[in-house]
C-alpha positions as CSV (number, residue, x, y, z in Angstrom):
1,X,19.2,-87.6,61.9
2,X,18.6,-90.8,62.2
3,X,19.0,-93.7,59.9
4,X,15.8,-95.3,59.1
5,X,16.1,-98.4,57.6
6,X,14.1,-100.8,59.2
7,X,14.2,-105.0,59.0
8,X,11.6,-107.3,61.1
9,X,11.1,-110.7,61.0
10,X,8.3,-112.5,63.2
11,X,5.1,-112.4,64.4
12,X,2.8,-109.6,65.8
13,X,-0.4,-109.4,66.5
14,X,-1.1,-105.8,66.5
15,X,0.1,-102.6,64.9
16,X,3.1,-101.1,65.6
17,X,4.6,-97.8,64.3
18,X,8.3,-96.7,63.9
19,X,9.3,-92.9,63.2
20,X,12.8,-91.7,62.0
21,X,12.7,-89.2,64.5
22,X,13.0,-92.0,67.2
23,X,15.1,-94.2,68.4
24,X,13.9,-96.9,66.1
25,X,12.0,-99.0,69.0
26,X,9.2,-100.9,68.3
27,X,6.0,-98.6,70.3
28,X,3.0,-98.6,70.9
29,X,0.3,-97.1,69.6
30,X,-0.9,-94.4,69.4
31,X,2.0,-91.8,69.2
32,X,2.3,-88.8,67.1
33,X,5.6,-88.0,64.9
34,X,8.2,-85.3,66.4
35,X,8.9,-82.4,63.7
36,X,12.7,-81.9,63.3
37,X,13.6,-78.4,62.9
38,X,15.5,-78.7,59.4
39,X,14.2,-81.0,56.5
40,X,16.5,-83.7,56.1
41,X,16.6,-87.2,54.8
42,X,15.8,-89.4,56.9
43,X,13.4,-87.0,58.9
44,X,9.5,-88.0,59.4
45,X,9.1,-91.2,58.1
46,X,6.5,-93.2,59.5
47,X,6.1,-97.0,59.6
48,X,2.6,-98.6,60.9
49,X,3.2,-102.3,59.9
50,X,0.6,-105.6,61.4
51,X,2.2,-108.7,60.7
52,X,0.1,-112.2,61.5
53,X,1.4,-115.2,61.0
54,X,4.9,-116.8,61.3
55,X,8.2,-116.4,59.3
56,X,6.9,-113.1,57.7
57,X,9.9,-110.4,56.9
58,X,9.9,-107.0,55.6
59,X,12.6,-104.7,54.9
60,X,12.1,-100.8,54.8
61,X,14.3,-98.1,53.8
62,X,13.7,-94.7,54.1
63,X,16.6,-93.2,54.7
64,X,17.0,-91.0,51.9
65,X,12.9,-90.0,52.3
66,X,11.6,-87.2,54.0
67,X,8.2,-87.2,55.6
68,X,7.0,-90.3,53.6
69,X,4.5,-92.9,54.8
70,X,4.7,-96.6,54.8
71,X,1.1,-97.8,56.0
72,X,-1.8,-95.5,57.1
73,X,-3.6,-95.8,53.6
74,X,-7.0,-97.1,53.8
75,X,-8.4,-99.7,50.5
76,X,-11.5,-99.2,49.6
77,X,-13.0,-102.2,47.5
78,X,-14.5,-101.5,44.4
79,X,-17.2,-104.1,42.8
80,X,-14.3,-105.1,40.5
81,X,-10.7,-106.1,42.3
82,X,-8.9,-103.8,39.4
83,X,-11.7,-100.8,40.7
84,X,-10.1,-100.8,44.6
85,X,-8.8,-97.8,45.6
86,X,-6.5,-96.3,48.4
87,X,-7.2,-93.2,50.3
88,X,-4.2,-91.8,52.1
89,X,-4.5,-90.7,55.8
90,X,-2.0,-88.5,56.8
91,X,0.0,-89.5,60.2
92,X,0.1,-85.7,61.2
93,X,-3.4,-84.7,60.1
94,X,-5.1,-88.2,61.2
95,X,-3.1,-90.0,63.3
96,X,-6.0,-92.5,64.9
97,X,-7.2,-93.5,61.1
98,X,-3.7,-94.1,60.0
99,X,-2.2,-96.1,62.8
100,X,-5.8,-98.5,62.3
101,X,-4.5,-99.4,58.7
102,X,-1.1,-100.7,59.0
103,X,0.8,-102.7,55.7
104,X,0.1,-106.1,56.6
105,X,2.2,-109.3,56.2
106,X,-0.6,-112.3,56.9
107,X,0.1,-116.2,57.1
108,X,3.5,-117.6,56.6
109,X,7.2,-116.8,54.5
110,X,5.9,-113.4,53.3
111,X,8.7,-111.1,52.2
112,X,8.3,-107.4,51.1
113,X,11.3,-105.2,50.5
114,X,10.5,-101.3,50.3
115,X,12.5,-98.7,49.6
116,X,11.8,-94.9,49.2
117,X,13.3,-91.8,48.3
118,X,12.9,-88.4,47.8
119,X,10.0,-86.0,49.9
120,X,6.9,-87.3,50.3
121,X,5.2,-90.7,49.0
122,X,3.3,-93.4,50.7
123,X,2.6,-97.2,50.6
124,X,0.1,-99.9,51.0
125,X,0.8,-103.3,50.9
126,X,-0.5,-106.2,51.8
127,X,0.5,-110.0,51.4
128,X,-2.5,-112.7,52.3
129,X,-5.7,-112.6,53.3
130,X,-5.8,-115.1,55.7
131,X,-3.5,-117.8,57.6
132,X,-3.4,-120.1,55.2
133,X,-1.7,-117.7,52.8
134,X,2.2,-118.3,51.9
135,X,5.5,-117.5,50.1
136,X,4.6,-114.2,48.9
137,X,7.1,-111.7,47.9
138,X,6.7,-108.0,47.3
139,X,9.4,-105.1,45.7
140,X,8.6,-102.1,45.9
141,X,10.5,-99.0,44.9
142,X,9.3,-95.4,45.1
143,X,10.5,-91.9,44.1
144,X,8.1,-89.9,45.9
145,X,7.3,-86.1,45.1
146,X,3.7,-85.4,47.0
147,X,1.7,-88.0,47.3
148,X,2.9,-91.0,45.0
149,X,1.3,-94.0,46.4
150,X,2.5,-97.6,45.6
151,X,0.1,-100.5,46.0
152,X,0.7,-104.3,46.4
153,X,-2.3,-106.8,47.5
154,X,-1.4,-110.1,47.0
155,X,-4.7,-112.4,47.9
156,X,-3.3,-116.0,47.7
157,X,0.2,-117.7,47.8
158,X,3.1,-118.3,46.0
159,X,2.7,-114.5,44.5
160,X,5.5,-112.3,43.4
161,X,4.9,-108.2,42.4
162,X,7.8,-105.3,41.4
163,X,6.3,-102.1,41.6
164,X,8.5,-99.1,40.8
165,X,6.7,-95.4,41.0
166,X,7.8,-92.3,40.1
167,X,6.2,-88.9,39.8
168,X,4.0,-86.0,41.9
169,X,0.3,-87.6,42.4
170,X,0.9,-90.9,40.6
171,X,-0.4,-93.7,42.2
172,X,1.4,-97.3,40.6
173,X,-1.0,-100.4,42.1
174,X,-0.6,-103.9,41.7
175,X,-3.3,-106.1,43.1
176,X,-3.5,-110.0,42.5
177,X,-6.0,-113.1,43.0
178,X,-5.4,-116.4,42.8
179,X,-1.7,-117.8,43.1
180,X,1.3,-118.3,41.9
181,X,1.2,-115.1,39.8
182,X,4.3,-112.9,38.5
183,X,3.7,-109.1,38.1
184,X,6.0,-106.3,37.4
185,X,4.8,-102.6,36.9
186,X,6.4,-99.7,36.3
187,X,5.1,-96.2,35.8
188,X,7.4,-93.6,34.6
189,X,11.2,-93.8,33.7
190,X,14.2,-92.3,34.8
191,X,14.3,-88.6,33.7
192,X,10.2,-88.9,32.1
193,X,8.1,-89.3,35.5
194,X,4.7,-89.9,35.2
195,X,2.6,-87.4,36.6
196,X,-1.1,-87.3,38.2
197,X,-2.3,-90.4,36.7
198,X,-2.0,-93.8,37.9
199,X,-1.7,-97.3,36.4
200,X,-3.3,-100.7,37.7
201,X,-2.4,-104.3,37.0
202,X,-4.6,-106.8,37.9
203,X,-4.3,-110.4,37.6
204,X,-7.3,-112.9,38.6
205,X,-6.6,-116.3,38.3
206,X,-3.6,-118.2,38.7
207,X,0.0,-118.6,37.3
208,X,-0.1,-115.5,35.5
209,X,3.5,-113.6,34.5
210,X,2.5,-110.0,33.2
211,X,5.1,-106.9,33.2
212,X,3.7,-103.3,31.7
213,X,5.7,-100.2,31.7
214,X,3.4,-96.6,31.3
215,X,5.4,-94.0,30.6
216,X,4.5,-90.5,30.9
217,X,0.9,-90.6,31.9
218,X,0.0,-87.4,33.1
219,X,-4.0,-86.8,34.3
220,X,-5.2,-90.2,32.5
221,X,-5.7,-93.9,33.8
222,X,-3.8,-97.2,32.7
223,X,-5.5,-100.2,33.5
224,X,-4.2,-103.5,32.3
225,X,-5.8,-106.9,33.5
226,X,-5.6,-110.6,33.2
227,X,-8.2,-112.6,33.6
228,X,-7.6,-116.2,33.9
229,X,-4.9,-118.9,34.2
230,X,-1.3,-119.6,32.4
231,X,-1.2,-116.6,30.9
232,X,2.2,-115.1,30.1
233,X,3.3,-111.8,28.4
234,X,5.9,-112.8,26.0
235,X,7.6,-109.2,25.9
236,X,6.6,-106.8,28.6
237,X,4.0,-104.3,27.4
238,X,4.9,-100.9,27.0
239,X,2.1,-98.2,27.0
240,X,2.9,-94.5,25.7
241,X,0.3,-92.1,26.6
242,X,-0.9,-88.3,26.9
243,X,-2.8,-88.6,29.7
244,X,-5.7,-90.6,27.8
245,X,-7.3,-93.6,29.9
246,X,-7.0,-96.6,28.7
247,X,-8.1,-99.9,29.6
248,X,-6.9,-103.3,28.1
249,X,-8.4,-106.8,29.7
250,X,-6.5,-110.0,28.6
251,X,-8.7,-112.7,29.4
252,X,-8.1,-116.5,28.8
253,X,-10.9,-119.4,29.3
């Protein structure tokens, strides 16, 4: 078993994918995961990460995960940035369409620090749209059981997002436009994961600071967005639900 914690720094200009079953070594594409013969942590992790730019670091660790998934999850825009949604391709059933959408690090002094543990799970994230975006910084946490996705875009500079997941199908998703915005989101708590539903936070506009917890969302929908600029939560916002959806829009003008 191999440990499978992973730190880059620097520039590349096309995708490149690390397994735990390897020797750690950046390769090229395309190349299909090895199947150990006993589950263990550590074991079939997959890491498809683009990074453009200069000065861009991420740190992965998935060394107490087993066959989870850092990259290969497709965005799908929606008419509305808080109506996006990610579709999961799975390395070992689509190994073309999931090396073609790597996490991406684009422009300059973009950090992300992901951890995950636990079987299953996969991430997106993405900081910048373009060259010109800088000093973003992504935390993301996730206790995956199935397919528990974690979502960061971050379309400006200056950004900062803490995403903490927990829970079978849950999804988590933070997505942000404009810059120098603060978001935390968590979904589920120790001992109380939250299970087949997902939460969104969305912030459009700039200089926002917003932190919600959702705890225990089953099958229902948590959205929670900020429209505007300058707009702060002054206590984090705590939602307790039974799998209702529920939408709340914070708008400022």
């Amino acid at each position: 078993m191999f440990d499978s914690r992973h730190s880059l720094s620097g520039r590349m200009s096309r995708p490149h994918l690390l397994t735990a079953t390897l020797t750690l070594a950046l390769v090229s594409l395309p190349l299909c995961a090895l199947v150990p013969t006993a589950a263990q942590a550590g074991d079939r992790n997959i890491l498809i990460l683009e990074q453009k730019g200069s000065e861009n670091t991420i740190s992965v660790d998935q060394s107490n995960a087993f066959d989870s998934q850092v990259g290969g999850v497709a965005l799908v825009p929606g008419d509305l940035l808080s109506e996006t949604e990610f579709n999961i391709l799975k390395f070992n059933e689509q190994p073309n369409a999931a090396a073609d959408n790597p996490i991406l690090q684009l422009g300059e002094n973009n950090i992300a620090d992901i951890t995950i543990e636990g079987v299953g799970g996969a991430v997106f994230l993405q900081q910048g749209t373009d060259s010109g975006d800088v000093n973003n910084n992504a935390t993301i946490n996730l206790n995956g059981i199935g397919d528990s996705l974690a979502a960061i875009l971050q379309a400006g500079s200056d950004n900062q997002a803490a995403l903490t997941v927990f829970g079978n199908s849950t999804e988590g998703r933070i997505l942000q436009l404009g810059d120098g915005n603060t978001a935390g989101l968590q979904v589920g708590a120790d001992g109380l994961p939250a299970n087949g539903g997902r939460a969104t936070l969305t912030q459009e506009g700039s200089n926002n600071n917003t932190s919600v917890q959702v705890i225990g969302l089953t099958d229902g929908e948590y959205s929670y967005t900020v429209q505007g600029n300058g707009t702060t939560t002054s206590v984090p916002v705590t939602i307790l639900t039974n799998g209702a959806t529920v939408s709340v829009t914070q708008t400022q003008f």
